[in-house]
N, C-alpha and C positions, 0 to 999 in steps of 0.2 A: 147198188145194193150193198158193196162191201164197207162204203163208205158209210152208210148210215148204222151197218153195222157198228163198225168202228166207233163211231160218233154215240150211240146207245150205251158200249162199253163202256165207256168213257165218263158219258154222265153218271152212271152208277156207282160206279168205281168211286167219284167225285162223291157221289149221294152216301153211299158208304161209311166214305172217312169224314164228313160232317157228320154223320151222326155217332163217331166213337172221336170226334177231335173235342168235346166239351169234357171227357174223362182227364180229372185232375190227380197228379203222384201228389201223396202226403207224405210227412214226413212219417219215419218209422219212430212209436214209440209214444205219438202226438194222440192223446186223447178225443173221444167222439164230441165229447162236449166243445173242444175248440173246433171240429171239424161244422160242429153245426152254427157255432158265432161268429167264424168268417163269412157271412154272408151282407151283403152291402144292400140289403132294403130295409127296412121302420122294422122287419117281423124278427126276432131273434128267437130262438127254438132250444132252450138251454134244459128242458126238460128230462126230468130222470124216469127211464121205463119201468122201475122198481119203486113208485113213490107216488104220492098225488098231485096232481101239477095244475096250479093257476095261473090266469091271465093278469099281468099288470101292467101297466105303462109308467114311461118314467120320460117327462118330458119338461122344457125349460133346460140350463144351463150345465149340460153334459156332452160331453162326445159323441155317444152313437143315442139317441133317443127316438123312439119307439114305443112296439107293445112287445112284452116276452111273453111267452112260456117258463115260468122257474116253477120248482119242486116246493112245497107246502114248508115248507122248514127254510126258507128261502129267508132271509134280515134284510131288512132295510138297506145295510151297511155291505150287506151283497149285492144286495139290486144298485146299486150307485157305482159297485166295483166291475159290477158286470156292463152297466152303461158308460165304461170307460171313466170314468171317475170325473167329478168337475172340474169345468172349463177355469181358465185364471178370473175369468168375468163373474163367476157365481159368488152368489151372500149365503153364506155355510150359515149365519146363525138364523137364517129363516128359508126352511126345510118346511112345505105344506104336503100330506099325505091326506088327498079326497076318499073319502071312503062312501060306502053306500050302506045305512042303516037298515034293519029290517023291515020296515015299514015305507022303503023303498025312498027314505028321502037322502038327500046328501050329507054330509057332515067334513069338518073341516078340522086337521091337526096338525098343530107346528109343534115344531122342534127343532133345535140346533144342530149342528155338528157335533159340537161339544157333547153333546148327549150321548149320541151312537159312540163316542169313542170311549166317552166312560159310565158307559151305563153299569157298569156295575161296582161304580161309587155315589152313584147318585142315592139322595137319602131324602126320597121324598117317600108321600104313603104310597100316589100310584105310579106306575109306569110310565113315563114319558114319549117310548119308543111305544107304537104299538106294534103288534104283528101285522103281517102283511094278511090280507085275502085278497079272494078274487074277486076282482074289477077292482082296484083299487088305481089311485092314481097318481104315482110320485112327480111333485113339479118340484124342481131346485133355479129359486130365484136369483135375479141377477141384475147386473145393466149393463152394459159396454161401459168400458172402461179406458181412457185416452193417458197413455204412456209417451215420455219425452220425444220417442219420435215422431210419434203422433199428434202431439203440438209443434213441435219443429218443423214437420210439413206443412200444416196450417198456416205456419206463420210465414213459410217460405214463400206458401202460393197466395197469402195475399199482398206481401210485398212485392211479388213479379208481377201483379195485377197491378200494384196502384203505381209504379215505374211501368208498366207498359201503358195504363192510361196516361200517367206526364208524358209521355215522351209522344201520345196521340194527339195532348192537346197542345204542345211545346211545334208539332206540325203544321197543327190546323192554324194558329196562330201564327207562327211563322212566315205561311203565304200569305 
């Protein structure tokens, strides 16, 4: 009996500090808004509790891609900054933001890079950049992109291929 005691203790004790060992120290000083974008799934929660907050997504050729929660005053140029900025693989001058018109159908707008960074030399009649709403859907396009050593592997492994084929059939031939 004292051993199952024991043994009861024991696992509680255990139960216990599993449920206060997921409690993480922050840094002193370290803002709420970084405490809630450390977080490693698709959802980012950057949302201000003093503001109005919509839902967007920002997917294609970024770091962290997803759907957020940002604050109604939220730019384009933040929502890209906030999705960890783009990959070396993304085409800045073809930027699409899906949006949803009132009559419930899709609509589609490009823009540059170039735009968001100088939208405010740009000198046309209308806006280029639109605002953001909610449900809207930033994709930033791209392609993989093959850098010298990424042909120099290529070209290593198909030369060890076709020297390890001679040297199969330089066998088969040989007996």
């Amino acid at each position: 009996m004292e051993k199952l005691k024991l043994i009861l203790i024991v696992f509680s004790l255990l139960y216990v500090h599993s449920l206060f060992a997921q409690i993480k120290d922050y840094e002193l000083g370290k803002s709420l808004l970084d405490l809630r974008y450390n977080q490693q799934s698709g959802y980012f929660d950057l949302s201000d509790p003093e503001s109005v907050n919509i839902k967007v997504a920002v997917w294609g050729f970024v770091r962290y891609t997803g759907k957020y929660t940002v604050p109604i005053y939220t730019t384009v140029a933040d929502l890209i900054s906030f999705a960890g900025g783009p990959t070396a693989d993304a085409d800045l001058d073809d930027l699409r933001l899906y949006k949803i018109a009132e009559d419930s159908s899709n609509y589609l707008v490009k823009f540059s890079y170039n735009d968001i960074m100088w939208e405010s030399e740009l000198k046309t009649k209308y806006r280029r950049i639109p605002k953001l709403e909610a449900g809207d859907i930033l994709v930033i396009t791209g392609s993989p992109r093959l850098y010298f050593r990424d042909y120099f592997s290529i070209t290593l492994a198909v030369i060890s291929t076709l020297i390890s084929l001679s040297i199969l059939i330089l066998n088969i031939v040989g007996n």
